[in-house]
N, C-alpha and C positions, 0 to 999 in steps of 0.2 A: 313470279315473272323472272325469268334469267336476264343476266347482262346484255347478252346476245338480242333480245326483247328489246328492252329498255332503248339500246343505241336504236335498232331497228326505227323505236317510235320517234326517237330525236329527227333520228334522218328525214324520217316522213316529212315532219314537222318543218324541217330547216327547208325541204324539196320542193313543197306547199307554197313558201315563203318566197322562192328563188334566190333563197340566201347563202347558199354553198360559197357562192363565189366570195363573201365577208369572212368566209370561215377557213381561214388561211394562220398556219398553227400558232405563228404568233399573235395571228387578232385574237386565237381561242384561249391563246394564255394571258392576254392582258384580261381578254372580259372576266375570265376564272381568280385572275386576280384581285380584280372588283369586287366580284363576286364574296369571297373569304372575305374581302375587307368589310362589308356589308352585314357578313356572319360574325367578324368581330365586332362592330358596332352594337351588338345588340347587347354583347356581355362585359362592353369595356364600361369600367368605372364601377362594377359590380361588387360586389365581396363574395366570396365562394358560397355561403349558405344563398346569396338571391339570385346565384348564376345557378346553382342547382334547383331551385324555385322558379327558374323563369316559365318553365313548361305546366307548373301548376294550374296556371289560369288557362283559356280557352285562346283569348288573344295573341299570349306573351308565345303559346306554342304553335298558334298558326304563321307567327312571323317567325321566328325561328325552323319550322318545316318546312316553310317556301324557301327561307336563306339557302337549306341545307341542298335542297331539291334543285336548286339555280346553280349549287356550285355541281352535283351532281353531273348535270344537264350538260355544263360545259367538258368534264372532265370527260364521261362519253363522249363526244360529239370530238375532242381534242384525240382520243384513242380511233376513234373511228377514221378517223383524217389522217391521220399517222401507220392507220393500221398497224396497231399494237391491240394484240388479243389481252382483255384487263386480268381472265383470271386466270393466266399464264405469268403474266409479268405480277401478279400478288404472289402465287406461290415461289417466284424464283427467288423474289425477294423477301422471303421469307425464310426461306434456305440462306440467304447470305445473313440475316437477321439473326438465326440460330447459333450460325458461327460466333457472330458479333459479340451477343447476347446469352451467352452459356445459363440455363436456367442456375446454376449453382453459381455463380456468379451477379447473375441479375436481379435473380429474386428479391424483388421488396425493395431495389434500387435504382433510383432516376438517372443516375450518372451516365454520361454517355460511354461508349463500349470503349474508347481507347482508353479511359480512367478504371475503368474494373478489375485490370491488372494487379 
């Protein structure tokens, strides 16, 4: 399923509801904000071996797939409304990323790009 899909099914979805009119881009960003907060909740207080474990079990990864699925959900529906094409705006900023990020520079380091120097 492409991007272009995905939004498609949002809109349906929101159009069904008659909920366009809640979906005004700062409501889409607070609810997206929730949203991540929701998807932090699941791994705060974790140690990194049981935040990599979480998806072992059946349960730990349906609540974690729905989190991930909700911030999704918004993040379309927020591009849709803004009409911002996503895989236009991934690639450009991915270009600016490369500059940022020179792989001989980056390689194997978390630092942020204006420390690389």
């Amino acid at each position: 399923m492409t991007i272009d899909e995905l939004q498609d099914l949002v809109t349906e979805f929101s159009q069904q509801r008659d909920w366009e009119r809640f979906h005004t881009p700062k409501n889409l960003v607070m609810a997206l904000t929730g949203e991540v907060g929701e998807l932090a909740e699941l791994f705060q207080w974790l140690t990194p071996e049981q935040s990599q474990e979480l998806c072992d079990n059946e349960q730990g990864r349906v609540k974690v797939e729905h989190e991930i699925a909700d911030v999704l959900m918004y993040l379309l529906r927020l591009a849709t409304v803004l009409d911002i094409d996503l895989a236009t705006a991934v690639k450009s900023k991915l270009q600016v990323n490369e500059q940022r990020y020179p792989v001989e520079l980056a390689r194997g380091r978390a630092e942020k790009y204006s420390e690389l120097g």
